[in-house]
C-alpha positions as CSV (number, residue, x, y, z in Angstrom):
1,X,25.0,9.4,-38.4
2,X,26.1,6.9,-35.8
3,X,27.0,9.2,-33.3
4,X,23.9,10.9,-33.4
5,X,21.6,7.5,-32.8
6,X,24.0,6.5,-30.1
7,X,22.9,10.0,-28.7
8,X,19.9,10.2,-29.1
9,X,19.6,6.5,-27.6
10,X,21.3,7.5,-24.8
11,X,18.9,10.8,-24.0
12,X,16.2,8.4,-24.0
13,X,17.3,5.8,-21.9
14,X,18.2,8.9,-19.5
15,X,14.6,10.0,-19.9
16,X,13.1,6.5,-19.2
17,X,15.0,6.4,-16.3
18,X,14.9,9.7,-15.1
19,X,10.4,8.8,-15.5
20,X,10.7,5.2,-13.8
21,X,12.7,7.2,-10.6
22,X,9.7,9.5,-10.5
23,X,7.3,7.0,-11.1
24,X,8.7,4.8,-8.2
25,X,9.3,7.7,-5.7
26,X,5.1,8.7,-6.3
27,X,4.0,5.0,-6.0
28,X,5.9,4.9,-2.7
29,X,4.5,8.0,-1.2
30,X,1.0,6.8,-2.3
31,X,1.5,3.7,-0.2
32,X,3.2,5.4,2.8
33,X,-0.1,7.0,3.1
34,X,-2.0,4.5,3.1
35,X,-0.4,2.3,5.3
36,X,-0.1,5.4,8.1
37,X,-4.0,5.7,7.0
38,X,-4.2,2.5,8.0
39,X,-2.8,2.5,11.3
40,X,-4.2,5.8,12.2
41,X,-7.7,4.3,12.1
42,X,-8.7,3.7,15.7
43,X,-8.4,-0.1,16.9
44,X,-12.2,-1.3,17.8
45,X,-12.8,-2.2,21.1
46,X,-12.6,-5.5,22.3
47,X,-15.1,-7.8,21.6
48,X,-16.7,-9.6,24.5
49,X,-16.4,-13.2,24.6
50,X,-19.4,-15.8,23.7
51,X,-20.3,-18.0,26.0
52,X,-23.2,-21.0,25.3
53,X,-26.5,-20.6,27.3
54,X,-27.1,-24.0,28.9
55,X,-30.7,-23.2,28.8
56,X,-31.1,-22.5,25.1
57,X,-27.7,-23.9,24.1
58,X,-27.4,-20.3,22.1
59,X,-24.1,-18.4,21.9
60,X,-24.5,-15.2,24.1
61,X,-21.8,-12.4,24.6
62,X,-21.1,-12.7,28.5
């Protein structure tokens, strides 16, 4: 009876493994997409810089 727990203890830590490999492999896919998602976006244009308007003493883009 031994050898058959030590068996059957071994098949399932080769089937936990064999599920945490998978497991791994998918989650880094998913986030290999969404970090090329990411930088596939397009970068916004530059925003102007705010200068103050010594009139009003309000920030305007100039």
């Amino acid at each position: 009876m031994p050898p058959l727990l030590v068996l059957a203890g071994s098949l399932v830590g080769i089937a936990f493994v064999r599920w945490a490999f998978r497991s791994a492999g998918r989650i880094n896919q998913e986030l290999d997409e969404a970090r090329s998602a990411i930088f596939a976006e397009p970068q916004p244009v530059e925003l102007p810089t705010l200068r103050q308007d010594p009139v009003t003493g309000a920030y305007r883009p100039g």
